[in-house]
N, C-alpha and C positions, 0 to 999 in steps of 0.2 A: 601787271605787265612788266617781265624782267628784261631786261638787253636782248638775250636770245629771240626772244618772243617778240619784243618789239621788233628786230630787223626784221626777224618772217613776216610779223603784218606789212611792214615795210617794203619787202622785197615782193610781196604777194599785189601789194596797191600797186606797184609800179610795173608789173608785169599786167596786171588787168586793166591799166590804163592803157599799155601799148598796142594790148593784144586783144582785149575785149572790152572794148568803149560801149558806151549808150548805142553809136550808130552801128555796130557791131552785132548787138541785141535785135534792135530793130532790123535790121540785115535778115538774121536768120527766124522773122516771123513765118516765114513759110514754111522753112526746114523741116522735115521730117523727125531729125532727133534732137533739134533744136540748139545743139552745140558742134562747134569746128573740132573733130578726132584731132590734128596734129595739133592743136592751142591745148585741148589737155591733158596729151601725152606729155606738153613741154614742160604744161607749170607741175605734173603729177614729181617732174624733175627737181623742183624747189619744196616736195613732200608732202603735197595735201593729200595724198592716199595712205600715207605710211605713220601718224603719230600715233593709232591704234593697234599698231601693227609691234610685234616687239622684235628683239632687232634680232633675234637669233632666226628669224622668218625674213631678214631682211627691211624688215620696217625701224621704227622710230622716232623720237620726237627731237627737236633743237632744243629743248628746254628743262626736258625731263616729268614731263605735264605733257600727254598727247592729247587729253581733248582739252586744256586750257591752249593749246595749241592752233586746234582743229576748232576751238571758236572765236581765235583771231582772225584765220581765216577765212570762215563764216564772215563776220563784220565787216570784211573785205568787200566780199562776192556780195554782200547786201546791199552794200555802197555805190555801188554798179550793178545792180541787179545782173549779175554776171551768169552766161548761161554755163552750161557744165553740171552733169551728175555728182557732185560734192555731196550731200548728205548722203545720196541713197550707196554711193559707191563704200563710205567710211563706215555707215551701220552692216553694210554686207562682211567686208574686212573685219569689223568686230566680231560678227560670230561667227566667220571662220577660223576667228584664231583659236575659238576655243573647242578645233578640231582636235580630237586626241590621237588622228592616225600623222605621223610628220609630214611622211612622202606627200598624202592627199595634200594636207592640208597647205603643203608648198605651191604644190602644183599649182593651187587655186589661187594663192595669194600674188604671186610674182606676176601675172598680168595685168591686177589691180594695182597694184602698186606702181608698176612701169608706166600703169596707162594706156595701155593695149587693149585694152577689156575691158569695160563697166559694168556695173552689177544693177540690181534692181532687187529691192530688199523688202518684206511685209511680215509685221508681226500683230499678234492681239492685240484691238484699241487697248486704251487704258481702262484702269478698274479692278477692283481688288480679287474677280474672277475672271480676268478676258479668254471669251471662246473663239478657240483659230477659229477661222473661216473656212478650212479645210478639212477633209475627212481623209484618214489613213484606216489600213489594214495590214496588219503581219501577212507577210506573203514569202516565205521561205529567208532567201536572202534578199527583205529589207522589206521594203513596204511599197504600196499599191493604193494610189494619193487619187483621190476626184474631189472638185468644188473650182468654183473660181476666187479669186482676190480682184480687189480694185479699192481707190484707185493704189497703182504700181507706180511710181515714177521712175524713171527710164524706163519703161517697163519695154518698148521698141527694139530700142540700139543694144541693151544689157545682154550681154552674155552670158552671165551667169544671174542666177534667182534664187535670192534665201528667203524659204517664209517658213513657214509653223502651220502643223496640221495634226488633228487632235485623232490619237488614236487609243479605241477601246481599252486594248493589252495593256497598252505600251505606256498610255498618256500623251503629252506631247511631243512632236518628232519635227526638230530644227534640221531642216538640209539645205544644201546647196545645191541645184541641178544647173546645166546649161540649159540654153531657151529653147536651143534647136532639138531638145529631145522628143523623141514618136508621144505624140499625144498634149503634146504643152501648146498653146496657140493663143498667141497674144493679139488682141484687139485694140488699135488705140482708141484712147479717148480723147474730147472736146476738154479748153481748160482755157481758164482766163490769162495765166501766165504767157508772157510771147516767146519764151525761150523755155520753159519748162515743162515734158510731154509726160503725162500718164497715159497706164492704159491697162486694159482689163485682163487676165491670165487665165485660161481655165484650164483645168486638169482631167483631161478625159481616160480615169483608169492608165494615169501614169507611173509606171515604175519607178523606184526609188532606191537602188542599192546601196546593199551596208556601207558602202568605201562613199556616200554621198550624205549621208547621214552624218549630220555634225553632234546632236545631240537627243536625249528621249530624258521621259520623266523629269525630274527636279529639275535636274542641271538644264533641260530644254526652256522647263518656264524661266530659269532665271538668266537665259541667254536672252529670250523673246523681251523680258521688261528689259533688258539691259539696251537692245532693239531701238525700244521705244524711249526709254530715257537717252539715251542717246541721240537718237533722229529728233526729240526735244530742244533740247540744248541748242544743237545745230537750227536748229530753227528760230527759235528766240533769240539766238546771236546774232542772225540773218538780219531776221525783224528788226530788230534793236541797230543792226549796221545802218539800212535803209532808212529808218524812223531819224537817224542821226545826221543824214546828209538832206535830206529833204527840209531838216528844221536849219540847217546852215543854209540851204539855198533861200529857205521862205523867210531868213531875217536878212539875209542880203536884197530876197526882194523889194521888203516893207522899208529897206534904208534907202532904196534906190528908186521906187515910184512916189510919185506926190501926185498928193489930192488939195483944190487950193489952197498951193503953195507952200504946203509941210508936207515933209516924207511921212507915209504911213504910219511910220513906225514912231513917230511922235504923237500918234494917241492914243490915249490913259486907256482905252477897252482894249487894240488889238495888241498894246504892254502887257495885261493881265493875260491876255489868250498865249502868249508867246511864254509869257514866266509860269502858266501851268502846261504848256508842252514842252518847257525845261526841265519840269521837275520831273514830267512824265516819265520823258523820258531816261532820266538820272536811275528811278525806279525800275527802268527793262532792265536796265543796264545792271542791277544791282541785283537784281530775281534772275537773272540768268547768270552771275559771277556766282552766286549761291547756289542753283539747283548745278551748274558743273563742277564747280568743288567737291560740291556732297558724290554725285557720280564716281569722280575721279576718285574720291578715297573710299568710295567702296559703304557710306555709311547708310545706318539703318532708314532714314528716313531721303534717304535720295529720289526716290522714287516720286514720294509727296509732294519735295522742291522744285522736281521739273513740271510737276503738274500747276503747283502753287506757280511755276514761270509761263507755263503753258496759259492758264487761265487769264494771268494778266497781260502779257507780252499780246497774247493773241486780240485780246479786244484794244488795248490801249495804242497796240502798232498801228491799226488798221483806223482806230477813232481819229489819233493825231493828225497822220495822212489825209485824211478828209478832212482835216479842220485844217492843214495846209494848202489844199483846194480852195476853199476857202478864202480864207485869205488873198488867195491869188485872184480873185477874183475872175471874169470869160476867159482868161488866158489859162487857169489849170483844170479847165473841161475837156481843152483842144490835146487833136493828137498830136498835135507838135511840141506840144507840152512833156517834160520828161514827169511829170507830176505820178499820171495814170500807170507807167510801167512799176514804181516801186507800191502805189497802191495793189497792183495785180498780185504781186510777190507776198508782201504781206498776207494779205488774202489768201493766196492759196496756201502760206504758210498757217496759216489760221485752221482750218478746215479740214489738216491732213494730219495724220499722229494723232489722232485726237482734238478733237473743238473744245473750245474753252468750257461750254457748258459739260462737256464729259469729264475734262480736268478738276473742274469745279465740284461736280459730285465725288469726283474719287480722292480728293481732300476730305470734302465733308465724312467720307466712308471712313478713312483714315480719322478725322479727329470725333468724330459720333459710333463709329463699331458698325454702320449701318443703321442702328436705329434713326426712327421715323421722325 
């Protein structure tokens, strides 16, 4: 965490204090797309759309590090379980940058970046073969996409949609379409988060032209895992933000309730439970500093890291949290409790990118070859 870096966590906590508190969160339970458009056109102003972005497209980072950047930010938004499309908008931006037409690829990027647009992003889970979910066909100029994807986050409010669709010829074919194109029709879905909406895409014999086409073959797979190690990252910083304010509130809890006549937190069992969700969490913190390094420089086993962050981040966020419940005894069941919103978050960070159990085997894939 350098000076640069630290003022934008900095500058990012105190904008998301003013501007998107807990009751904020709770506010937009009902909401349709679950975050206020001018809150994050403002802060898309203090750059959380742009550190993937390179600056000749208008984007960039404070630091020179855009996703060490973009997971202080995370850390932020986890700390407040903060609504706003942040991952799904920064993994869409990421593989439109690696559009090779300029014009397009301006086009598409300058809304996301300003904040006027949000994206909704899906790539192959993890795994050392992931199959899009989608089916493509060569169709003169470009391609002729049917299947659905789910779950999509923003998959609603997003204007634009990058996923991955496997085609015979071609192999795999990275595009960017808008939502509102003949034949795309987004369904929402049900989801624990209170501010965070998925939702189902399908593709009925959608056109796909060349000028929307980001990438095919090689360079598509290795956009789609970049995709996913990326929306990784971001999530595990999340986790690891959430995991880290929850364990500040639940040692100020146990210093401030007493049980006859000593504060909680003067006995020897709930010291040991508190100094193993210290460590715990030391550990996210250090499996997601690692798996975005590795990203960020590009190295051979990045991939592994985010998974190896994936696999731990996702069970031990969500363990913690409930063992902060816990502790709290009837008071962190209740919904007045801020306990259950960063449990939700957690959670559905757990579940989406890949579940731990699938990160888990695609290590194992990685250090066994596949064998049995």
């Amino acid at each position: 965490m350098n000076d640069d870096r630290a003022l934008l966590a900095a500058t990012t906590a105190a904008f998301l204090a003013e501007h998107a508190p807990l009751s904020a969160t709770r506010a937009l339970a009902d909401d349709p797309t679950g975050f206020d458009a001018h809150t994050w056109a403002k802060g898309c102003e203090l750059g959380w759309t742009s550190p993937l972005v390179d600056a000749a497209d208008g984007g960039g980072s404070v630091s020179g590090d855009g996703l060490a950047d973009l997971v202080a930010i995370a850390g932020e938004f986890g700390r407040v379980v903060a609504p706003g499309p942040l991952i799904a908008t920064n993994v869409a931006a990421a593989a439109i940058g690696a559009h090779r037409d300029d014009a397009r690829r301006a086009a598409l990027l300058a809304p996301l970046i300003d904040g006027s647009v949000t994206a909704a992003a899906f790539a192959p889970g993890p795994g050392p073969e992931p199959v899009p979910a989608l089916d493509a066909r060569s169709d003169g100029d470009g391609f002729v996409v049917t299947g659905s994807i789910q779950p999509v986050e923003n998959a609603a409010a997003a204007g634009i949609v990058v996923s991955v669709a496997a085609c015979e010829s071609a192999g795999p074919v990275v595009f960017a379409l808008a939502t509102d194109t003949p034949g795309l029709t987004v369904t929402p879905l049900g989801g624990l988060d209170l501010v965070r909406r998925h939702g189902r895409i399908d593709f009925a014999e959608v056109h796909i032209p060349t000028a929307a086409v980001i990438a095919t073959g090689a360079r598509a797979e290795a956009v789609a895992r970049r995709m996913v190690a990326i929306a990784g990252v971001l999530q595990c910083a999340e986790s690891a933000g959430a995991m880290a304010r929850m364990f500040e509130v639940t040692r100020a809890y146990l210093a401030d309730r007493y049980s006859f006549g000593r504060p909680l937190a003067s006995y020897q069992a709930l010291k040991h439970r508190i100094a193993d969700d210290a460590l715990a969490l030391q550990r996210c913190h250090a499996t997601t500093g690692a798996a975005a390094a590795a990203v960020a420089r590009g190295d051979a086993d990045a991939d592994e890291l985010v998974s190896v962050a994936k696999a731990f981040v996702g069970l031990t966020a969500t363990e913690c949290i409930q063992d902060f419940v816990q502790l709290h005894g009837g008071i962190g069941v209740t919904w007045e409790s801020d306990l259950h919103l960063y449990l939700r978050r957690t959670t559905v960070n757990r579940m989406t990118w890949g579940t731990p159990d699938e990160h888990a085997e695609r290590v194992a894939d990685a250090a066994f070859g596949g064998a049995p």
